[in-house]
N, C-alpha and C positions, 0 to 999 in steps of 0.2 A: 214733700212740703218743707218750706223754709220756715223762718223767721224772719225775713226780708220784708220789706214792705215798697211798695211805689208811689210818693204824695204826689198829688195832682194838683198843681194849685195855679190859678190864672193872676196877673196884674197887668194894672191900666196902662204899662209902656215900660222900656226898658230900662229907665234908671231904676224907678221903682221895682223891678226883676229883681237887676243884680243887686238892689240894699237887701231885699229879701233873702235874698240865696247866701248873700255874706252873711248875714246874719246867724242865720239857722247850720250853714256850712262852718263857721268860725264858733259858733257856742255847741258844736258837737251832735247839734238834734240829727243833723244828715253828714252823709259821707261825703254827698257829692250833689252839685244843683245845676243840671241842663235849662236853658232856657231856648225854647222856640219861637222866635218874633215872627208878627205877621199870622196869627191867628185873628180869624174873623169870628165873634159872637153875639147871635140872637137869644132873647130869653125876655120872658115875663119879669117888668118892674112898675111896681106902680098902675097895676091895669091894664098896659100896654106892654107893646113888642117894642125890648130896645133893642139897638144893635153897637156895640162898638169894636173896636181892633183892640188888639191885647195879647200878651206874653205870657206861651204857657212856662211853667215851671215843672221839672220832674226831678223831686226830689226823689235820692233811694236811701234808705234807713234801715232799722228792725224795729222789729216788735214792739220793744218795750221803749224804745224812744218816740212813737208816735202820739202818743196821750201828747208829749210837752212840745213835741215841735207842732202838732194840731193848734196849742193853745198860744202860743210861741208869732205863728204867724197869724193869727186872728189878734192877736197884738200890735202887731207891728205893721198889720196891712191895711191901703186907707180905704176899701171897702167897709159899707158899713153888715155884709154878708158876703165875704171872701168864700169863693171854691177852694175849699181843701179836702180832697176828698184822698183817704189812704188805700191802696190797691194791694193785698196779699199777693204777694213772687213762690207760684209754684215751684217753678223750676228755673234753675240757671246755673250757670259757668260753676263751679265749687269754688277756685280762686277769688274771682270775683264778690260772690255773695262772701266768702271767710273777709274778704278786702274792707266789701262796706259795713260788718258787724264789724268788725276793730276800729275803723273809723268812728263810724256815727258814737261807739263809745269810748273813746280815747285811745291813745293806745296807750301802752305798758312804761315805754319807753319816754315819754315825756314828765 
């Protein structure tokens, strides 16, 4: 078990994406923000089945920076019910994960 985390967060097209990922990427909440355009999504709104196209977001983080980047992008996104949903990282790379703990929390050297 890590302290890593994986947010999952969708937005309504790409510009929208990247202000979100700069965001959260540049104020420290994540190390690093993938974004996958050309997601397709059905889901219950309003009574009905919507559907629209939409950018996922994978941010990677830890632990103890999830609480602020959850609340961080539920700020800043123009959903009035953004998907953010945080995914515990069993396992991965040890580099890697040491990578995105010093990121998502500054590093030393700045």
């Amino acid at each position: 078990m890590t302290d890593a985390h994986l947010v999952v967060m969708t937005a309504p097209d790409r510009t929208t994406a990247e202000a979100l990922a700069a965001s959260v990427v540049g104020e420290r909440l994540a190390a690093c923000a993938s974004l996958l355009p050309g997601l397709t999504s059905l889901f219950w709104w309003d009574g009905k089945i919507d559907r629209c196209e939409e950018v996922l977001l994978l941010l990677k983080t830890c632990a103890d920076r999830v609480p602020a980047l959850i609340a961080r992008a539920a700020e800043l996104h123009p959903y009035d019910v953004p998907e953010v949903l945080a995914l515990p990282v069993d396992e991965g790379f040890g580099p890697y994960l040491d990578w995105v703990r010093r990121e998502a929390r500054g590093s030393a050297d700045e």
